[in-house]
MARBA-3410 file (N, C-alpha, C, O; in Angstrom, 1 decimal):
207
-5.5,117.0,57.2,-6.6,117.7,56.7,-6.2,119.1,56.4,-5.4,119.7,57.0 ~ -6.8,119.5,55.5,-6.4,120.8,54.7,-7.4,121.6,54.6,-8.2,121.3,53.7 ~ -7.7,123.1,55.4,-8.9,124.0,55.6,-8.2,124.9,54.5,-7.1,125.1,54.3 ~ -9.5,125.3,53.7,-9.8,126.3,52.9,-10.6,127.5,52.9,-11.7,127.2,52.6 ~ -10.6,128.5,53.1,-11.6,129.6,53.0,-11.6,131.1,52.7,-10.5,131.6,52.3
-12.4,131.6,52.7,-12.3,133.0,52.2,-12.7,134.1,53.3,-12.9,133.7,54.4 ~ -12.7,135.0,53.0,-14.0,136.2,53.7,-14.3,136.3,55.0,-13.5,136.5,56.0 ~ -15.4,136.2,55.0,-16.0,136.1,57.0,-15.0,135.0,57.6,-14.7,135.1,58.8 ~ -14.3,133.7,56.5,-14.4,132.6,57.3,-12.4,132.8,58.1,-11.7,132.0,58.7 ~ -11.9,134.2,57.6,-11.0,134.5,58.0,-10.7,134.6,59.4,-9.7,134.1,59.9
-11.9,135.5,60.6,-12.4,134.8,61.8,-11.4,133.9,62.1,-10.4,134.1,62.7 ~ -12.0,132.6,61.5,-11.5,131.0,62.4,-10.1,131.3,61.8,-9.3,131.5,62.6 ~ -9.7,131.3,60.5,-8.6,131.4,60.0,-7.9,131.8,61.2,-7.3,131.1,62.0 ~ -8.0,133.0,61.2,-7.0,133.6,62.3,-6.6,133.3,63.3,-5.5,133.2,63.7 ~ -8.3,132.8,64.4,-8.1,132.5,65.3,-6.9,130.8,65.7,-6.2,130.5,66.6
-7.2,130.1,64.5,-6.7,128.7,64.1,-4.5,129.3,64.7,-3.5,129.0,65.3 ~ -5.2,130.2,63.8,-3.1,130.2,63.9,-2.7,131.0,64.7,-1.5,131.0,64.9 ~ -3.6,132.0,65.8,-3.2,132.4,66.9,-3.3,131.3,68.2,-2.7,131.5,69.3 ~ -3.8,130.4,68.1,-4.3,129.5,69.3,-3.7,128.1,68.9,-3.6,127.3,69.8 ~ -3.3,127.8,67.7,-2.6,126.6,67.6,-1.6,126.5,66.4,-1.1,125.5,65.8
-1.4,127.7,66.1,-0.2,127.4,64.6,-0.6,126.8,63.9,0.0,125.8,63.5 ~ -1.9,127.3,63.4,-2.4,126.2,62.0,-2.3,126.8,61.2,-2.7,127.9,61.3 ~ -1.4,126.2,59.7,-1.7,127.3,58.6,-3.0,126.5,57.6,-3.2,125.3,57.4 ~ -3.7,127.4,57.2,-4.9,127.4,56.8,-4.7,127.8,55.2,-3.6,128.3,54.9 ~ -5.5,127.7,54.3,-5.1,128.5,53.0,-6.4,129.6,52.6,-7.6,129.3,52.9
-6.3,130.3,52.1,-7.7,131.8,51.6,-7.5,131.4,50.0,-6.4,131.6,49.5 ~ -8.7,130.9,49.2,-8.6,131.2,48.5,-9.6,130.8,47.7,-10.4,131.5,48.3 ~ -10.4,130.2,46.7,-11.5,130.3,46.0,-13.0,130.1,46.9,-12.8,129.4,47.9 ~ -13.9,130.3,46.8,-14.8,130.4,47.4,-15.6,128.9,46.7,-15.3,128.3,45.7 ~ -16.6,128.6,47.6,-17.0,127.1,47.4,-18.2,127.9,45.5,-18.0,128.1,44.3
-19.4,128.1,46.6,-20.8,128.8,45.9,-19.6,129.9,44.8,-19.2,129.3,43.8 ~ -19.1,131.0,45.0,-19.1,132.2,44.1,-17.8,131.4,42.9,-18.0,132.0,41.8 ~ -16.8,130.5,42.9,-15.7,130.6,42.5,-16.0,129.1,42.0,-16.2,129.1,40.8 ~ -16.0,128.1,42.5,-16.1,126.9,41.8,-17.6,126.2,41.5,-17.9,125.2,40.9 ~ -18.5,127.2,42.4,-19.6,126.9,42.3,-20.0,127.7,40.6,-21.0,127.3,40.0
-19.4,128.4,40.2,-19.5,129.1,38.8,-19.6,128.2,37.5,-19.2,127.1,37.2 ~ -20.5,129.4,36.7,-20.9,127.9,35.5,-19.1,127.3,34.8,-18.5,126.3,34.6 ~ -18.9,128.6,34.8,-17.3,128.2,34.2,-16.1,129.0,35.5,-16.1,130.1,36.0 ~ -15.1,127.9,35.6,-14.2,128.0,36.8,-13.6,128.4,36.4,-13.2,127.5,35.7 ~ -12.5,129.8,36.2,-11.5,130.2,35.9,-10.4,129.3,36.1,-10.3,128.7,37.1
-9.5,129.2,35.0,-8.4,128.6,34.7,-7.4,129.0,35.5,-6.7,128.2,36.2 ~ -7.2,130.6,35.5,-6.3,131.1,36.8,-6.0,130.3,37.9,-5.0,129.7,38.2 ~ -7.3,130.5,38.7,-7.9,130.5,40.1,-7.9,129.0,40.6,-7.8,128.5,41.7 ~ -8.4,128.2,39.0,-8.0,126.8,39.8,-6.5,126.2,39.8,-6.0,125.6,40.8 ~ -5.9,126.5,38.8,-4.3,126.1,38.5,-4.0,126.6,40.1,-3.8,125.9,41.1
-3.9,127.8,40.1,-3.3,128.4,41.7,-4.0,128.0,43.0,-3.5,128.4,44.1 ~ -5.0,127.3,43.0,-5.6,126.5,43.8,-4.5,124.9,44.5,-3.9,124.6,45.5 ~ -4.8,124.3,42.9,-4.0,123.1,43.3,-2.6,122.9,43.4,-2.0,121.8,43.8 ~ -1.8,124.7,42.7,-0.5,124.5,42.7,-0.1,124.9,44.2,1.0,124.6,44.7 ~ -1.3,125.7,44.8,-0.7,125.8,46.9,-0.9,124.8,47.5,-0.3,124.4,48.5
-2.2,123.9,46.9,-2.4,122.8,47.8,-1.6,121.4,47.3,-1.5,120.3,47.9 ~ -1.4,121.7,46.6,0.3,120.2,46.0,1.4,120.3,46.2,1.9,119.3,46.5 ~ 2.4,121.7,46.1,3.6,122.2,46.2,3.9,122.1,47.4,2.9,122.2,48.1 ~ 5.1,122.1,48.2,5.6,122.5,49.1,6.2,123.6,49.4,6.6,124.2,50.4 ~ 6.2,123.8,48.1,6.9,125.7,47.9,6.6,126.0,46.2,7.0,125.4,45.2
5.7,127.1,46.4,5.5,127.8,45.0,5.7,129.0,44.8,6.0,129.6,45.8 ~ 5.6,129.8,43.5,6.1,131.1,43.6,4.8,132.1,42.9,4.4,131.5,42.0 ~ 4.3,133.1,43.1,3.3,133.9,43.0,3.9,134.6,42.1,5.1,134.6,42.4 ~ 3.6,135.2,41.2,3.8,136.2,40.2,3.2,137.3,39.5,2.4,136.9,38.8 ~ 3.3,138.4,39.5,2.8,139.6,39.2,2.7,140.9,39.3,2.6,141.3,40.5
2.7,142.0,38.1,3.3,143.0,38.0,2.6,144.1,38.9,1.7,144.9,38.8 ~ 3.6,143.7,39.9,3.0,144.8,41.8,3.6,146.2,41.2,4.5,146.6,40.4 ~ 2.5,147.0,42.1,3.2,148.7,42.1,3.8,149.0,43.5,3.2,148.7,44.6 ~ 4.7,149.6,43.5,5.1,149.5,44.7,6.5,150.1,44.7,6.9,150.9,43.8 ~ 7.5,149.8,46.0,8.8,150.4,45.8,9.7,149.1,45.7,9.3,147.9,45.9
10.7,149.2,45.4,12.0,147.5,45.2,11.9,147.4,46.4,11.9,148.3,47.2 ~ 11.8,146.0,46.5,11.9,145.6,48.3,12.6,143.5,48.1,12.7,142.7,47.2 ~ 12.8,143.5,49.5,13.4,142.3,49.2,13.2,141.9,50.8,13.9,142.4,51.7 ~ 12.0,140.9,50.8,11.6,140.9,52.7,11.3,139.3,52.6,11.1,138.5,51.7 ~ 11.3,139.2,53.9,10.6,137.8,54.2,10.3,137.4,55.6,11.0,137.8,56.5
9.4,136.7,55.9,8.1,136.9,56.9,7.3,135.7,57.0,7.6,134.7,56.3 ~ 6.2,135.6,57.8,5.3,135.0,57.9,4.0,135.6,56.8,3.7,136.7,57.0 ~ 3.4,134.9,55.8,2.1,135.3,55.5,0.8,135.0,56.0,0.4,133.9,56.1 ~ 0.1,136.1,56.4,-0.8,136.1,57.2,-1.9,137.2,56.8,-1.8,138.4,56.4 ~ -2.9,136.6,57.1,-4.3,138.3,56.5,-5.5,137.6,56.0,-6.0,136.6,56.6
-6.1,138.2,55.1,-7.5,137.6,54.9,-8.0,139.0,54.3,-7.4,139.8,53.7 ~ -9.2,138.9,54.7,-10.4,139.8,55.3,-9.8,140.9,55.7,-9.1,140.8,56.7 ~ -10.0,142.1,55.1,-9.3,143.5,56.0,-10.7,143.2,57.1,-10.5,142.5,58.1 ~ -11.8,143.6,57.0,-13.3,143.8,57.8,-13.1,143.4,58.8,-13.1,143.9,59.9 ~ -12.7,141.6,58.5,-12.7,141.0,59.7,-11.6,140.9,60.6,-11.6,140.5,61.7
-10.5,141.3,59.8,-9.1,141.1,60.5,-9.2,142.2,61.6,-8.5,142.1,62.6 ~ -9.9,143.5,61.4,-9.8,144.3,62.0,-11.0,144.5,63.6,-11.2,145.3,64.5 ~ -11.7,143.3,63.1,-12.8,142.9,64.6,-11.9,142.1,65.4,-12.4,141.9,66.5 ~ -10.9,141.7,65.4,-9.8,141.0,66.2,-9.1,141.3,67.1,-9.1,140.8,68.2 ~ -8.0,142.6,66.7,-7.4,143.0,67.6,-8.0,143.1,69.3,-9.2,143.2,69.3
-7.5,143.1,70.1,-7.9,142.7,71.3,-8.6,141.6,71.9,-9.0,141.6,73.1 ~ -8.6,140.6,70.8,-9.3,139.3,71.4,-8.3,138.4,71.5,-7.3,139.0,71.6 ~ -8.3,136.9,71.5,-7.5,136.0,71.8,-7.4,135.3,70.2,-6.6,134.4,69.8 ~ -8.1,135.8,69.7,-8.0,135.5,67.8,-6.8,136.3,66.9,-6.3,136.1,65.8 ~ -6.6,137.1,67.6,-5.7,137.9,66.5,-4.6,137.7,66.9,-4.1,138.0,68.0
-3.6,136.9,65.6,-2.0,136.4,65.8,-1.0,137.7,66.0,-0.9,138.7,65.3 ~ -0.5,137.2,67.2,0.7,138.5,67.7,1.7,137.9,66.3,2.5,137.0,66.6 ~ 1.6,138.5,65.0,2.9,138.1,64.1,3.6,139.3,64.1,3.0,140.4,63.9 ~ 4.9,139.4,64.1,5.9,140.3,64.1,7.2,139.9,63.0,8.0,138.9,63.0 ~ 7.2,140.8,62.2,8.3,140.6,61.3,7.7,139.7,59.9,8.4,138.9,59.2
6.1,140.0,59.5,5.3,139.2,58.9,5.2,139.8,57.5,5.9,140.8,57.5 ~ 4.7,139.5,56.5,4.0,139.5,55.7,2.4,140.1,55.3,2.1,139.3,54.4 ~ 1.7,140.7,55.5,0.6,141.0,56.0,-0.5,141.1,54.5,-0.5,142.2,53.9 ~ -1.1,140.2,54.2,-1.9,140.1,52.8,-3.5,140.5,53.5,-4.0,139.8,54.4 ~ -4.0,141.6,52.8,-5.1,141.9,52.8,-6.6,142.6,51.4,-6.5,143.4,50.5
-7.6,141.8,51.8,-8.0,142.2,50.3,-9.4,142.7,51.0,-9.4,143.0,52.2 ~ -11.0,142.7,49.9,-11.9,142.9,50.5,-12.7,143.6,49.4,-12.3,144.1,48.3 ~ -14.4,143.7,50.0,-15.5,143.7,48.6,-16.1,144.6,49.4,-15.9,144.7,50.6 ~ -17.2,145.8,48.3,-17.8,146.4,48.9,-17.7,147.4,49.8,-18.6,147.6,50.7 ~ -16.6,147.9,49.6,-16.0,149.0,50.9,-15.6,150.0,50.3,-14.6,149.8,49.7
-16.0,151.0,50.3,-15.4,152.6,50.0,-13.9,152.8,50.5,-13.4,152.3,51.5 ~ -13.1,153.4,49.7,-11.8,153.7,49.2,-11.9,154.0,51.1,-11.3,153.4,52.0 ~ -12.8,155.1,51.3,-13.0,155.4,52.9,-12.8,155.1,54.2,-12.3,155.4,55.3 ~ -13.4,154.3,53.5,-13.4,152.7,54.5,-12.3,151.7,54.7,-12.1,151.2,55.8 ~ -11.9,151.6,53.7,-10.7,150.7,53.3,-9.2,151.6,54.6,-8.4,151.2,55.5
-9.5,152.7,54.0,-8.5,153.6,54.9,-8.6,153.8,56.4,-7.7,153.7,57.3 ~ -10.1,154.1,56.6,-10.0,153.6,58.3,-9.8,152.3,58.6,-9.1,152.3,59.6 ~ -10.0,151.4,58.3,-9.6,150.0,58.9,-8.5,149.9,58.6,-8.3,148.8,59.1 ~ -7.7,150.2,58.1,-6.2,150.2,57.6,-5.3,150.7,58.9,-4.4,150.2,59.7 ~ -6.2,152.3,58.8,-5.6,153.4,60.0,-5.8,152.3,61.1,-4.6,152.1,61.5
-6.6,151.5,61.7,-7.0,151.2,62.6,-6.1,150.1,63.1,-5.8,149.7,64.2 ~ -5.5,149.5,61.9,-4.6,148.6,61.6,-3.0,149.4,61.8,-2.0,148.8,61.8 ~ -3.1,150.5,61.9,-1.7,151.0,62.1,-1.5,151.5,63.6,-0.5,151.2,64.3 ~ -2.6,152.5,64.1,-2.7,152.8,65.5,-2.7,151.5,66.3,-2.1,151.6,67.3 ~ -3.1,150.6,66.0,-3.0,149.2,66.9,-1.3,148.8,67.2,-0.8,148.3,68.2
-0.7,149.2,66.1,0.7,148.7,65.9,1.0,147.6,65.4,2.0,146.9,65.7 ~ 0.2,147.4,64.6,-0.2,146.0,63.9,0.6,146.2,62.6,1.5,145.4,62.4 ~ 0.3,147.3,61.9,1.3,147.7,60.2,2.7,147.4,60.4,3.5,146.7,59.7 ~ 3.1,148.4,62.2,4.6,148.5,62.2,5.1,147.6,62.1,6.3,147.7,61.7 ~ 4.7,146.4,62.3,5.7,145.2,63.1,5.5,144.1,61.9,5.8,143.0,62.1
5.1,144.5,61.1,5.6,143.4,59.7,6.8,144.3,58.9,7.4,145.3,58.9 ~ 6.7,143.0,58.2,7.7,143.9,57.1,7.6,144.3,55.5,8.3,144.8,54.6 ~ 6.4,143.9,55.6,5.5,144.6,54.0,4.5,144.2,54.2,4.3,143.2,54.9 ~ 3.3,145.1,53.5,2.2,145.1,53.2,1.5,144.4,52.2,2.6,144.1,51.6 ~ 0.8,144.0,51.6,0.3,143.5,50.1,-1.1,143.9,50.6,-1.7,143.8,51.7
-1.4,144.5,49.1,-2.9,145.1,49.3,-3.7,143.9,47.3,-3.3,143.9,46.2 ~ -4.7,143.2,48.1,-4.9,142.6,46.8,-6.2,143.5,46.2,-6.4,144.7,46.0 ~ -7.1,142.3,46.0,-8.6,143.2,45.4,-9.7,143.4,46.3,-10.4,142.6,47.0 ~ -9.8,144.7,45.9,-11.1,145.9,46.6,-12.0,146.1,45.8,-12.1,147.1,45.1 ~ -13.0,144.8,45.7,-14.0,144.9,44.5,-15.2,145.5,45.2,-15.7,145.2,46.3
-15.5,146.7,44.2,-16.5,147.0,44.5,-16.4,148.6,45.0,-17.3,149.3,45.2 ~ -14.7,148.8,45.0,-14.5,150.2,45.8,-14.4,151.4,44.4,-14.2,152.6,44.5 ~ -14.6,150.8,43.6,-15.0,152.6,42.9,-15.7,153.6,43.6,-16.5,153.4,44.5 ~ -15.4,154.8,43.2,-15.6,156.0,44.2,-17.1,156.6,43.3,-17.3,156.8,42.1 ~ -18.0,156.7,44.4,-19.2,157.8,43.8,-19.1,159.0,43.9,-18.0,159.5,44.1
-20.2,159.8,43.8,-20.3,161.3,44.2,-20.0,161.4,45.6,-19.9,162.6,45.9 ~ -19.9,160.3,46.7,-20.2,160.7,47.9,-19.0,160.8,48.4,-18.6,161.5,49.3 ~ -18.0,159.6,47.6,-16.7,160.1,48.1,-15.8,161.2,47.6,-14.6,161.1,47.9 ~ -16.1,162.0,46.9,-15.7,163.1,46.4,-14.2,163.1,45.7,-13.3,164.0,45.7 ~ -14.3,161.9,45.1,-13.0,161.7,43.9,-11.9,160.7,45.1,-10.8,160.2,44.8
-12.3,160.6,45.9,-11.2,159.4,46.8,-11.3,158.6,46.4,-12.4,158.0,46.6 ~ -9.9,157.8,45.6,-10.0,156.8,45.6,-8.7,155.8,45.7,-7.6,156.3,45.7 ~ -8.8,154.6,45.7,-8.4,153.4,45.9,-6.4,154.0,45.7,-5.4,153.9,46.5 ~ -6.6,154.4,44.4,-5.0,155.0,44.1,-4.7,156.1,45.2,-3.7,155.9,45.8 ~ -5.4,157.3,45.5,-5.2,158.5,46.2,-4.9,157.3,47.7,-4.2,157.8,48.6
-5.2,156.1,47.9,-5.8,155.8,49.5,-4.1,155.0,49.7,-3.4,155.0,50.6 ~ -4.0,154.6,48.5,-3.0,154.2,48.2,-1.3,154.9,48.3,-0.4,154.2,48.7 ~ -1.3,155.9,48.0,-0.3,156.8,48.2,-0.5,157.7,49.6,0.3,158.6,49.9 ~ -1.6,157.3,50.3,-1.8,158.1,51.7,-1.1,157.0,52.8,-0.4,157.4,53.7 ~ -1.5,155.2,52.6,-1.2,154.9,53.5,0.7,154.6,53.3,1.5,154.4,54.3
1.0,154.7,52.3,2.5,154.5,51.8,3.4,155.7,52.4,4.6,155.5,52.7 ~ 2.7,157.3,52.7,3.4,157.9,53.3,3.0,158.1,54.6,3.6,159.0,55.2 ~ 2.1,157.4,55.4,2.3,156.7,56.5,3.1,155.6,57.1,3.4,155.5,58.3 ~ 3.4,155.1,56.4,4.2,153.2,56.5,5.8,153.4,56.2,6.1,154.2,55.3 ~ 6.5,152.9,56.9,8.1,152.7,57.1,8.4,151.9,56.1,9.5,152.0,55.5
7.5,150.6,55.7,7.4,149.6,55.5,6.9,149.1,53.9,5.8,149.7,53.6 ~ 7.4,148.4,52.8,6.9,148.6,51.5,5.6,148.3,51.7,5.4,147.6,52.7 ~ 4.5,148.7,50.7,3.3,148.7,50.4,3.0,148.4,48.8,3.3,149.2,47.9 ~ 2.4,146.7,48.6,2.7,146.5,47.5,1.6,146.2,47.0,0.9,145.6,47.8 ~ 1.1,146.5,45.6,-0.2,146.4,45.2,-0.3,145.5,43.8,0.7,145.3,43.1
-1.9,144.9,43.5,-2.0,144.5,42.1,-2.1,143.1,42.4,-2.1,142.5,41.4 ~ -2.1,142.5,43.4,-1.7,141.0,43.6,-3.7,140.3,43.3,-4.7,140.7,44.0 ~ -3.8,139.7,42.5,-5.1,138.8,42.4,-5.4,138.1,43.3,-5.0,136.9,43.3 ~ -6.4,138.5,44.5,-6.6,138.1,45.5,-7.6,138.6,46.0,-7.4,139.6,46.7 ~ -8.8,138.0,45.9,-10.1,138.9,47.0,-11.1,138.1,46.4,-10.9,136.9,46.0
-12.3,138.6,46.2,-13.6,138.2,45.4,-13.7,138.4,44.1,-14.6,139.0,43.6 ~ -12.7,138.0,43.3,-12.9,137.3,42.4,-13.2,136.4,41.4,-13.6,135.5,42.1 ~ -13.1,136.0,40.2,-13.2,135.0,39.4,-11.4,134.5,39.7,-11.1,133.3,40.0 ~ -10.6,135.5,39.7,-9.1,135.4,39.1,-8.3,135.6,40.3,-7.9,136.7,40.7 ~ -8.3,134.4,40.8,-7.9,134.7,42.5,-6.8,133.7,42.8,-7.1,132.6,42.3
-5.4,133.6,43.5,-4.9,133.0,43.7,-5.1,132.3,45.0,-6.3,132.5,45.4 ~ -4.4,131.4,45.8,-4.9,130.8,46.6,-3.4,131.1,47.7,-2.2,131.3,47.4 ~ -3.9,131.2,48.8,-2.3,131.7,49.9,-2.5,130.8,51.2,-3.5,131.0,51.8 ~ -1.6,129.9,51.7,-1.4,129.3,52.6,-1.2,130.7,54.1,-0.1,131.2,54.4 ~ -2.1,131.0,54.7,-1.8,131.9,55.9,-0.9,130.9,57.3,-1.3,130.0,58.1
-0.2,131.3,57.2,1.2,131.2,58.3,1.8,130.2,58.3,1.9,129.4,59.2 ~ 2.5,130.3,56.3,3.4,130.0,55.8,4.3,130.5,55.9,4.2,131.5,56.7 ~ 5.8,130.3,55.1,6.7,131.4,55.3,6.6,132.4,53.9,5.9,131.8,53.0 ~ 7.1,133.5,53.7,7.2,133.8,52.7,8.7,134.7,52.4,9.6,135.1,53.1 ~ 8.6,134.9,51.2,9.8,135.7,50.5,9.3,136.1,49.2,9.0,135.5,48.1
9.2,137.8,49.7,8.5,139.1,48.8,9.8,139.5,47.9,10.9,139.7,48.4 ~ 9.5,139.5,46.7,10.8,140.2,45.8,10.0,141.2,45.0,9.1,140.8,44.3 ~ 10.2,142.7,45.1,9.3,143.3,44.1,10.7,144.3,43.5,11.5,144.8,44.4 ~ 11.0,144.4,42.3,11.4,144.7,41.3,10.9,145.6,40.5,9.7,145.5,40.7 ~ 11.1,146.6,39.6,10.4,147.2,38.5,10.3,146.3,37.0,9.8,146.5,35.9
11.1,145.0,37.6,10.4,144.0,36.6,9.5,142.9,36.7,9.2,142.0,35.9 ~ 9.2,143.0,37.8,8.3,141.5,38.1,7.9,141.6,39.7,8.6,142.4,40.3 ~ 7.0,141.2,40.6,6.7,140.9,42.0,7.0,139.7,42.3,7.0,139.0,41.2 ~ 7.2,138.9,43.4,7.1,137.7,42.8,6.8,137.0,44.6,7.6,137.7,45.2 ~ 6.4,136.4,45.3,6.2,136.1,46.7,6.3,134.6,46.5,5.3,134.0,45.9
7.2,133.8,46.9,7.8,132.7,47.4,6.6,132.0,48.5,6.1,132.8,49.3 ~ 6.2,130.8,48.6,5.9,130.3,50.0,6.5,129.3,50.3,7.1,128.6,49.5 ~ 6.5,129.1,51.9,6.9,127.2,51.8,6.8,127.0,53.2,7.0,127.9,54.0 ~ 6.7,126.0,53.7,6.4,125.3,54.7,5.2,124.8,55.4,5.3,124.3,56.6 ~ 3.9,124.9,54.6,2.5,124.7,54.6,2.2,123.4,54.4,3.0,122.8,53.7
1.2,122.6,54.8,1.3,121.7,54.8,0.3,121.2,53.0,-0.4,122.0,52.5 ~ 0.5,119.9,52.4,0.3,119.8,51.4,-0.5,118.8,51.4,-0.6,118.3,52.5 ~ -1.3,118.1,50.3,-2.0,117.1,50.1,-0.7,116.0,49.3,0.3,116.1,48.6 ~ -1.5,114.6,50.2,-0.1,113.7,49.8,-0.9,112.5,48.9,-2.1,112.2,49.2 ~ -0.1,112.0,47.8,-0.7,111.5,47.0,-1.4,110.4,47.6,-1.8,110.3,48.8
-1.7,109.5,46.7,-2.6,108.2,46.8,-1.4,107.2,46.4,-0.4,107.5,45.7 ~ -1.8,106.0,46.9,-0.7,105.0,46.5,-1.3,103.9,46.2,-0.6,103.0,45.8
END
């Protein structure tokens, strides 16, 4: 059996692969994403190419520094990833991958839960970051010009560790789909990004 989800449902995600090593996959939503009058071509192709492949390759022009890492992928939900720490749900991963996206959050916001994510010692102990989509985080008058790029070069001269951005992933139409605690291999380049997976478990045909 093969679990799918997004968002809030990152929670069990998590808890799944700290309490039994399940990899799970994040990625189109039932209602917002396939429940749509028209299903993005993207989001389903990358749907069925994580859930058929045994190893596929992600593609896209990340901002970031050249890096060449490889890890466990793991993340979700920043919101919810960050109600975890200290419970028996949050995977002690070290030397990981760490993919995080999220809706409706001020550049602000994004940054304290991030922070919150580094004083834990949670940032240190991967070996890159991936920051996907923050829908919803344009800055108003109240944030006084902070934003997502400014939050972006703040947590980068915090982090030892590359910090890689642009990856299609969060709430929306154009979303890829990611097996959480698979293996991965991050290549980012000034010509291409590109994140490898493999070792997730797959849908096996019909005979």
């Amino acid at each position: 059996m093969l679990i799918c989800g997004h968002s809030d449902f990152t929670v069990i995600q998590m808890g799944l692969l700290a309490l039994g090593n399940v990899i799970t996959f994040s990625g189109p939503m039932l209602a917002g994403n396939f429940g749509a009058e028209t299903v993005n071509d993207f989001t389903e192709h990358h749907f069925w190419q994580a859930l058929k492949n045994p190893s596929f390759t992600l593609e896209w022009a990340g901002d970031g520094p050249e890096c060449r890492v490889e890890g466990t992928v793991w993340g979700g939900n920043l919101a919810m990833l960050t109600t975890l720490p200290g419970t028996p749900w949050m995977p002690d991963i070290r030397d990981g991958i760490l993919v995080l996206e999220d809706i409706n959050e001020h550049p602000f916001r994004v940054e304290r839960m991030l922070l919150q994510l580094l004083h834990a010692g949670i940032l240190s102990r991967q070996r890159a970051l991936i920051l996907g989509s923050f829908s919803g985080a344009e800055p108003n008058d109240y944030d006084a010009g902070y934003s997502l790029e400014t939050l972006y070069r703040y947590i980068r001269s915090r982090l030892d560790i590359p910090v890689i951005t642009g990856l299609d992933f969060g709430h929306e139409a154009r979303t890829v789909t990611l097996p959480l605690g698979a293996q991965g291999k991050l290549v980012n380049t000034a010509a291409a990004t590109t994140l490898t997976l493999s070792g997730h478990p797959v849908l096996t045909e019909e005979k």
